[in-house]
C-alpha positions in Angstrom: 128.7 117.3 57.7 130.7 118.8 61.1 129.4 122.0 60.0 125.5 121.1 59.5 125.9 119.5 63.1 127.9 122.8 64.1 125.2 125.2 62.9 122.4 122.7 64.4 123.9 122.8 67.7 123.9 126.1 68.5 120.6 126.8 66.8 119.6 124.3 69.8 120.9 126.1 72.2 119.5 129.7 71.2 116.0 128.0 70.7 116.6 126.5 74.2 117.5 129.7 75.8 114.5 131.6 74.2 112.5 128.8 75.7 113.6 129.5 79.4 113.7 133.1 78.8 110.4 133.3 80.9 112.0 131.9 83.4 114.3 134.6 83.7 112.2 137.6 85.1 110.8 137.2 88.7 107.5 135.2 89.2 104.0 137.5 89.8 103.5 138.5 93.7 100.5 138.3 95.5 99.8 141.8 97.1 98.8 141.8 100.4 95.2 143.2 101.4 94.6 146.2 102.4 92.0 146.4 103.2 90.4 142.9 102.5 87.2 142.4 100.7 83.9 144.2 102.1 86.5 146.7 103.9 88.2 144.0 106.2 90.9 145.3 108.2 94.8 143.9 108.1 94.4 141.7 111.1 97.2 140.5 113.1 98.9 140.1 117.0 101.0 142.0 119.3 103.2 140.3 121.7 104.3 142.3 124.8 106.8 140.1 126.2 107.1 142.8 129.5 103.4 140.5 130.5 104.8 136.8 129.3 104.8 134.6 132.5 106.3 131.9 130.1 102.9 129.4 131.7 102.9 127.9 127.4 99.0 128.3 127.8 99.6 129.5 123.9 101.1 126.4 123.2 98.9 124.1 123.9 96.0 126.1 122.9 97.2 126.0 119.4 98.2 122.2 119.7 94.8 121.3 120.7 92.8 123.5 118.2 94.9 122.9 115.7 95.4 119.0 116.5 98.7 119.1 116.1 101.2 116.5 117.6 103.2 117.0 120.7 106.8 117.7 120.5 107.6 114.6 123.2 108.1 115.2 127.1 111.8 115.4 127.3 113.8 118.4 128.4 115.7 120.1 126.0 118.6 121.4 128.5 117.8 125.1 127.2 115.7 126.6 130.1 112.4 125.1 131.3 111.8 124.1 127.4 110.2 120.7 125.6 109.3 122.6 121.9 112.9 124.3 121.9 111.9 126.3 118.7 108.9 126.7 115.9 108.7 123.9 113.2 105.8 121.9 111.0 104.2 120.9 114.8 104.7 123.5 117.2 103.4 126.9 115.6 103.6 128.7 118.7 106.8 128.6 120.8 107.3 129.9 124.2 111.1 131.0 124.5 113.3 131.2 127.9 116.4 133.2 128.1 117.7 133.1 131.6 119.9 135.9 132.3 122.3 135.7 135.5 124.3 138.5 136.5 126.9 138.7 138.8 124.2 140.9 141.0 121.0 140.2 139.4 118.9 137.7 136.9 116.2 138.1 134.8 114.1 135.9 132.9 113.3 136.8 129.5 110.2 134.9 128.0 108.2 135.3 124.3 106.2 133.7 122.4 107.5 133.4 119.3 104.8 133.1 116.1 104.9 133.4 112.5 105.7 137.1 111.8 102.9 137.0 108.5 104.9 139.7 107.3 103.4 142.5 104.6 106.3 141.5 102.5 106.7 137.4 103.1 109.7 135.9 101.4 108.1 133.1 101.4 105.0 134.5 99.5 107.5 135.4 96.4 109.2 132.2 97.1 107.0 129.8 96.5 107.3 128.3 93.1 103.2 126.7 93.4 101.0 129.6 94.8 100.6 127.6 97.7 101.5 130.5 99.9 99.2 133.4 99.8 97.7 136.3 101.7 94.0 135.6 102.6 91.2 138.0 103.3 92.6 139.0 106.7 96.3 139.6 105.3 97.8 137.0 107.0 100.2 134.7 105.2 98.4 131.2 104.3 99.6 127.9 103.2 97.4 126.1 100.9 98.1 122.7 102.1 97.0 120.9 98.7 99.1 123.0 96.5 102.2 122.7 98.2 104.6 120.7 96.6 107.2 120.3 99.4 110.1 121.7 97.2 111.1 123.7 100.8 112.2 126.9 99.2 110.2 129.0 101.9 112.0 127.1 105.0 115.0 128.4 103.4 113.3 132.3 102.2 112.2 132.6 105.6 114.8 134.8 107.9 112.9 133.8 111.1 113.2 130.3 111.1 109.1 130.0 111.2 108.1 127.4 108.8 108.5 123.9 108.7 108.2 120.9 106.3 106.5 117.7 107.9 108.4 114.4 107.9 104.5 112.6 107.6 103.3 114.3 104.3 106.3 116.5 103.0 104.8 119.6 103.4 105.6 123.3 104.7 103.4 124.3 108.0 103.3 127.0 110.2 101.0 129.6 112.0 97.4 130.4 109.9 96.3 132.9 112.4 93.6 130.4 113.3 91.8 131.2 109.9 89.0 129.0 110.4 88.4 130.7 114.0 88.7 134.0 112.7 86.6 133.1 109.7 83.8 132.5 112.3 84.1 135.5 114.0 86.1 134.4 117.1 89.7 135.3 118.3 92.5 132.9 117.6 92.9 130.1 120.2 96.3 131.3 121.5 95.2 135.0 122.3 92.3 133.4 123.6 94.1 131.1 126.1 96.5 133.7 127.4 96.1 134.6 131.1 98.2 138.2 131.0 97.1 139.3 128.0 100.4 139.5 126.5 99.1 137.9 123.2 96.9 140.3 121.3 94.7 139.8 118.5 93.0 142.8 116.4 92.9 144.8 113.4 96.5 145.7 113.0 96.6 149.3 112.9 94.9 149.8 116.0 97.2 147.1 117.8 100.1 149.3 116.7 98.5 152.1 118.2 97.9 150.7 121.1 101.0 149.2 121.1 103.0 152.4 121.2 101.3 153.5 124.0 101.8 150.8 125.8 105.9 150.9 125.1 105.5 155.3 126.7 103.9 153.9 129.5 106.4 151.5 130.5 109.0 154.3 129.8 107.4 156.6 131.9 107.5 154.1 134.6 111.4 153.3 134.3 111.9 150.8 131.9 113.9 152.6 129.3 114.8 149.6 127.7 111.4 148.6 126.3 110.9 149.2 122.6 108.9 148.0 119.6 110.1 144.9 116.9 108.2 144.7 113.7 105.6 147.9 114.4 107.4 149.9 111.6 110.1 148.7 109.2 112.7 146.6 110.6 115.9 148.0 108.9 115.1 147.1 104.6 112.6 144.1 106.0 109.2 145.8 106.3 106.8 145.5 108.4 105.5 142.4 110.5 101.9 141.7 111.0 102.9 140.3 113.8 105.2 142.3 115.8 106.4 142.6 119.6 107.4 144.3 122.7 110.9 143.3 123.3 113.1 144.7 126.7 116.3 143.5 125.3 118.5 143.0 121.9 116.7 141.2 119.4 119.0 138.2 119.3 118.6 137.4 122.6 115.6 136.6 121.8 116.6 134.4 118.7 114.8 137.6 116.0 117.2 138.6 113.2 118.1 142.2 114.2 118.1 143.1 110.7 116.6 140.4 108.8 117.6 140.2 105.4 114.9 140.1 102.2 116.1 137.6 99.9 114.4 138.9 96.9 115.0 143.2 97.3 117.6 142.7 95.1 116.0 139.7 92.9 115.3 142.0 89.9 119.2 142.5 89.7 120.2 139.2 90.1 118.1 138.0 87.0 119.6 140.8 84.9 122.9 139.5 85.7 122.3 135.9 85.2 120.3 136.5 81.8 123.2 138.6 80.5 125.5 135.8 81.6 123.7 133.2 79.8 123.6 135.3 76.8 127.4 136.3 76.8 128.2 132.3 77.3 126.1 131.1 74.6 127.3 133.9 72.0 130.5 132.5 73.0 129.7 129.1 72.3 128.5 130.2 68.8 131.7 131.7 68.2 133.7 128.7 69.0 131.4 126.4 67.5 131.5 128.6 64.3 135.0 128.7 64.5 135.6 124.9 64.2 133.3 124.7 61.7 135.3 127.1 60.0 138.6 125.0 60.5 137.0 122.0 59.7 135.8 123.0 56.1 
């Protein structure tokens, strides 16, 4: 009888484990456009925080065309700040870093976005396909599929999306797809007085973007580089990069921002071989007592 439950047992487990072997392999990816349907370009923004007078027109440009709820009236006690980073309600945030030197200070201002980067984390995270790239390449939540499960808050190394506390959801930045769909710029690049928010087919803001960092060499300031134009370290590239005059971090970007799933094909193979190795075991031991007990 112990041996007919022995023998039972572990034929449950195998059948269990061929079950879940599908589970085992990473899910499908969505590749990113390029181009779109009909030819559309890759479009995204450029940030040059050298022109970023920190006046938060962005932010409440996206607030109101986005109807999103403010973030309260309070200061935070970090700089001239209310929104103090980006979450499921503020999808633009305008970031101060005061530096005070012993002979000089300096303001440091950006406005900090989702990056809608060519290889999202949070694309390959999501366990629903409510994360996607649309047309225009830009990274997408599908607010009816979402389930809430907040693995892409956790995928994301910048810190960009957000789950609600109303419905449970993750939000962030769309790009203003429904503005772009109708032909018009989104309401942030719109709003901005310097300019330092720029919307366009990617490839030719990276052009121009490059152009923009040799001219601000050529007048001095050596310290003025690109983030997110080409690869940052293994990352990729961002769709929505920026012109930084200091160290990333001190504007709160990841200076080499890890990819979660790079090494995801790896990690299966070693957890499948695992769970292979401990349930051959099992059968031996099982077998075993069977053994004994006959």
């Amino acid at each position: 009888m112990f041996a007919l439950s022995s023998a039972k047992i572990v034929t449950m487990i195998q059948l269990e484990m061929m079950q879940s072997l599908g589970n085992a392999f990473p899910p499908r990816r969505t590749p990113v456009p390029s181009p779109g349907p009909d030819g559309q370009d890759q479009m995204g923004f450029f940030t040059d925080t050298s022109l970023c007078i920190g006046c938060k027109a962005c932010e409440v440009a996206c607030k109101q065309w986005n109807q999103l709820p403010s973030d309260g009236f309070k200061f935070t006690g970090n700089s001239y700040d209310n929104t103090e980073a980006l979450s499921a309600t503020t999808w633009r945030h305008v970031a101060f870093q005061e530096q005070i030197g012993e002979t000089s200070s300096r303001w440091l201002m950006m406005s900090d976005v989702c990056k809608h980067c060519v290889d999202a984390p949070c694309v390959q995270s999501c366990p629903t396909g409510a994360l996607i790239y649309n047309e225009f390449g830009n990274v997408y939540v599908q607010d009816d599929i979402c389930n809430g499960c907040g693995y892409c808050v956790s995928a994301c190394p910048f810190g960009v999306i957000g789950r609600s506390s109303e419905d449970g959801h993750a939000h962030k930045c769309t790009l203003c797809y429904d503005r772009q769909k109708g032909g018009m710029t989104p309401a942030c690049a719109k709003a901005c007085p310097t300019a330092s928010i720029q919307f366009g087919p990617v490839d030719n803001l990276r052009e121009h973007a490059r152009e923009r960092v040799e001219n601000l060499r050529a007048q001095g300031n050596e310290s003025a580089y690109l983030y997110g134009a080409d690869s940052v370290g293994d990352y990729g590239t961002l769709n929505s990069f920026f012109l930084l005059e200091d160290h990333p971090n001190r504007y709160n970007l990841p200076e080499a921002p890890p990819q979660p799933l790079k090494t995801q094909n790896k990690r299966y193979a070693v957890s499948l071989l695992t769970g292979l190795a401990l349930t051959a075991l099992a059968g031996v031991f099982l077998a075993k007592g069977a053994a004994d007990a006959a």
